[in-house]
PAZAPA-4460 file (N, C-alpha, C; in steps of 0.05 Angstrom, whole numbers, plus 32768, in hexadecimal, padded with zeros to 4 digits):
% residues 94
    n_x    n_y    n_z   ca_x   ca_y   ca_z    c_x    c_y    c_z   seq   type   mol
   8113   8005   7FCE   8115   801D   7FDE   812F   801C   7FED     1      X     A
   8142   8034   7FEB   815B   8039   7FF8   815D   803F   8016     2      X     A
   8143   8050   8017   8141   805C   8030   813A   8047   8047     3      X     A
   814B   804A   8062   814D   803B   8074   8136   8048   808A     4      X     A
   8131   802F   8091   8115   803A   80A5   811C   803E   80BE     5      X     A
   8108   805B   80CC   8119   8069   80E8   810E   804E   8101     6      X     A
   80F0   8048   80F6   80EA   8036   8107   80CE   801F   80FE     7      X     A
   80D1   8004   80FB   80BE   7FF5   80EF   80A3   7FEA   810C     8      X     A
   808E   7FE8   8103   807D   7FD8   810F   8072   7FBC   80FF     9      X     A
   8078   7FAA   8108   8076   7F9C   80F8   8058   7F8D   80FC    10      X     A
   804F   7F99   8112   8030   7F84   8116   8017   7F9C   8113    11      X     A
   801D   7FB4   8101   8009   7FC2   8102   7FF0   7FB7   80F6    12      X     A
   7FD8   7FC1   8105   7FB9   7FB5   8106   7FA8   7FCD   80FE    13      X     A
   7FA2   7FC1   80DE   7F92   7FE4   80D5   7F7B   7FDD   80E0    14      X     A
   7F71   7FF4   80EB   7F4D   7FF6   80F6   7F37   7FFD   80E1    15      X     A
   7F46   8016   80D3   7F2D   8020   80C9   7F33   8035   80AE    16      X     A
   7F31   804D   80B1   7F3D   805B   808E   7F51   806F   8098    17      X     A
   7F62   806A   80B2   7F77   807E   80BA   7F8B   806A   80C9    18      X     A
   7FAA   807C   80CA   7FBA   806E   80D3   7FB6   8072   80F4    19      X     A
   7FAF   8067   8107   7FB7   8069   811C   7FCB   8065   812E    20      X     A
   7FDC   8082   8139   7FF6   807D   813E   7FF8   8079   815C    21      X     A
   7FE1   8071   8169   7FE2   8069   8187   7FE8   8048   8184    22      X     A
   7FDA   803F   816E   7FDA   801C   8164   7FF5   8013   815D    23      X     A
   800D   8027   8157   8024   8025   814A   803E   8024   8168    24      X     A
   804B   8015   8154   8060   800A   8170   8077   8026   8169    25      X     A
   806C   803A   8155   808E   8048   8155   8079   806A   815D    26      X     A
   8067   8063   8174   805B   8079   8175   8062   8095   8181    27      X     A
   807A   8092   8191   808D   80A3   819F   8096   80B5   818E    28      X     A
   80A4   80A4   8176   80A9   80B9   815E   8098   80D0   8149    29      X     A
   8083   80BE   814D   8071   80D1   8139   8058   80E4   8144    30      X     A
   8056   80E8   8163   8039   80ED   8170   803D   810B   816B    31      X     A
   8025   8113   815C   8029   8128   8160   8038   813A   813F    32      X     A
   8049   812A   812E   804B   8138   811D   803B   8140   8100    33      X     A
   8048   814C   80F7   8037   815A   80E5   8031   8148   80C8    34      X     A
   8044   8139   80C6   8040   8122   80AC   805C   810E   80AF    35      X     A
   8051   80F8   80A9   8066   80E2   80A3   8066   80D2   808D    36      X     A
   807B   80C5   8087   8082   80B9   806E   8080   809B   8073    37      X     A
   8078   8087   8070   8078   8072   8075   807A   8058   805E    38      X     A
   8083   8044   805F   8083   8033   8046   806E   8021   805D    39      X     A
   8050   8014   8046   8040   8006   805A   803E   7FF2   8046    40      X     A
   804A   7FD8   8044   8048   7FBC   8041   8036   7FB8   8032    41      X     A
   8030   7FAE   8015   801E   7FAA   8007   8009   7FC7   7FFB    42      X     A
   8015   7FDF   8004   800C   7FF5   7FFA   8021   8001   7FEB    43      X     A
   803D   800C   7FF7   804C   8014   7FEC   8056   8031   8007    44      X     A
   8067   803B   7FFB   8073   8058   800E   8059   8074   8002    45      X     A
   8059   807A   8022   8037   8093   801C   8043   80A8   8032    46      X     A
   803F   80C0   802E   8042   80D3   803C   8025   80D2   804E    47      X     A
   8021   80D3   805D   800C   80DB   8078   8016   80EA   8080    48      X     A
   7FED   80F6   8084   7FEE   811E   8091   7FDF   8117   80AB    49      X     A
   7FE8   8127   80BD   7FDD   8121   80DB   7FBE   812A   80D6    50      X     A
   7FB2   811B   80E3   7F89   8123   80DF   7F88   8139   80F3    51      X     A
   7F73   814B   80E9   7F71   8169   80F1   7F6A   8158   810B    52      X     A
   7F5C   816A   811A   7F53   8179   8136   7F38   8164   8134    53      X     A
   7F37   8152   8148   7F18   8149   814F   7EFF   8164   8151    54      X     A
   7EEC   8155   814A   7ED1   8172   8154   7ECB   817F   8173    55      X     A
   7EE0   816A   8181   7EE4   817A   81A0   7EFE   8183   81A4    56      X     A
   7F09   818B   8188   7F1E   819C   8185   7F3A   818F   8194    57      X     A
   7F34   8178   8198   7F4D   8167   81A0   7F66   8167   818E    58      X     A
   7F74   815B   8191   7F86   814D   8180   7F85   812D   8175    59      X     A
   7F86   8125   815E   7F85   8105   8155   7F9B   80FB   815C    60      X     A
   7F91   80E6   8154   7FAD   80CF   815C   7FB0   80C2   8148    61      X     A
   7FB5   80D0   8133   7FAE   80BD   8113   7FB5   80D5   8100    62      X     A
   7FC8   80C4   80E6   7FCF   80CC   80D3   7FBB   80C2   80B9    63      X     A
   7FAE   80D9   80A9   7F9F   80D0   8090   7FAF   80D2   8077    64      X     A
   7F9D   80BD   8061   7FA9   80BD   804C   7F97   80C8   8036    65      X     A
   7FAE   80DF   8025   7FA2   80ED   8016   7F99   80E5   8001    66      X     A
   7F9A   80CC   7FF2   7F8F   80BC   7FDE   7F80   80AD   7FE9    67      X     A
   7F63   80B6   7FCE   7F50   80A3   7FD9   7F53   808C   7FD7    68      X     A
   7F66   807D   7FBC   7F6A   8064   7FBD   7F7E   8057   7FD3    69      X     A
   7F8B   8066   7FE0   7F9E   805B   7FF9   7F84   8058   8008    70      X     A
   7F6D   8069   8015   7F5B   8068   8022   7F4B   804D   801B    71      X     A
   7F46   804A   8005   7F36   802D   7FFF   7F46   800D   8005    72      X     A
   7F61   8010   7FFC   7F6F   8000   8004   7F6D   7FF5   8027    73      X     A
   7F75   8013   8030   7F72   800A   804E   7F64   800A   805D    74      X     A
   7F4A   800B   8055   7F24   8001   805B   7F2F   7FDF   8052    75      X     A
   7F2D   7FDB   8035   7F32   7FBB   8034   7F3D   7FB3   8045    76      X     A
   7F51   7FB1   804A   7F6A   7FA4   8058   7F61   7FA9   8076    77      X     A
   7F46   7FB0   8080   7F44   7FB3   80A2   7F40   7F99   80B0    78      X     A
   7F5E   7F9D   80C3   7F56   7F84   80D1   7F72   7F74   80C9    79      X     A
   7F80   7F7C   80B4   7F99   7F6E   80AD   7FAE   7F79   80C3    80      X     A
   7FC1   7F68   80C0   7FDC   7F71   80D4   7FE9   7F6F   80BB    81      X     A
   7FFC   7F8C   80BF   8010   7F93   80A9   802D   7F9A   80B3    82      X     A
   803F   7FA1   80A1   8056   7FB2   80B0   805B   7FCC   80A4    83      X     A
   8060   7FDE   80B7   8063   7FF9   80A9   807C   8002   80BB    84      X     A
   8093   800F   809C   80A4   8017   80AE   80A8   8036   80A8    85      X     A
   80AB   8043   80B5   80AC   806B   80BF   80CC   8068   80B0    86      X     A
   80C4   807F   809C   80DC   808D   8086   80E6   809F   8097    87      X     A
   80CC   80B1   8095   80D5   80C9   80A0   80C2   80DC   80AB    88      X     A
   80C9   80F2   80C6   80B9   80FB   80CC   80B6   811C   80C8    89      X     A
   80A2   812A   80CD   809E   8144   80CA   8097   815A   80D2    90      X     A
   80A1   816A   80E1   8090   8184   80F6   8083   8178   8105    91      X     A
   8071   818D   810B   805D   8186   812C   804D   818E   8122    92      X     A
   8036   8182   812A   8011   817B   811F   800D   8195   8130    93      X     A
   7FF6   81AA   8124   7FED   81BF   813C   7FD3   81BC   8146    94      X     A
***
């Protein structure tokens, strides 16, 4: 991959079947937008879509992944420390 990364975390700690961007050290950049591009260490580069609206109509703090096999991957892998570094970012989450 050519593309240079805007910003790396290198000790990210997956929880569960979403990216959580409060857990992420480059979270300034991405809170709040509408999708990001990320290359994640032993997965490969994945576009993430910001997760709708909690059922108390909040806002998330977490980017999902639209493949279910990205989703199974990162169920396995809970509990690993990885590095993920931000390609690129996208609009504003509503």
């Amino acid at each position: 991959m050519d593309t240079k990364p805007i910003a790396i975390d290198k000790s990210y700690k997956i929880r569960d079947n979403q990216f959580w961007y409060n857990d992420c050290s480059f979270i300034d950049i991405i809170r709040n937008k509408k999708s990001i591009v990320v290359n994640i260490h032993g997965l490969g580069v994945r576009e993430l879509k910001h997760a709708k609206k909690g059922t108390d109509n909040r806002p998330t703090l977490s980017y999902t992944f639209s493949d279910e096999e990205d989703r199974d991957w990162w169920i396995k892998n809970r509990g690993e420390v990885i590095t993920v570094e931000l390609l690129s970012v996208s609009g504003i989450s509503q």
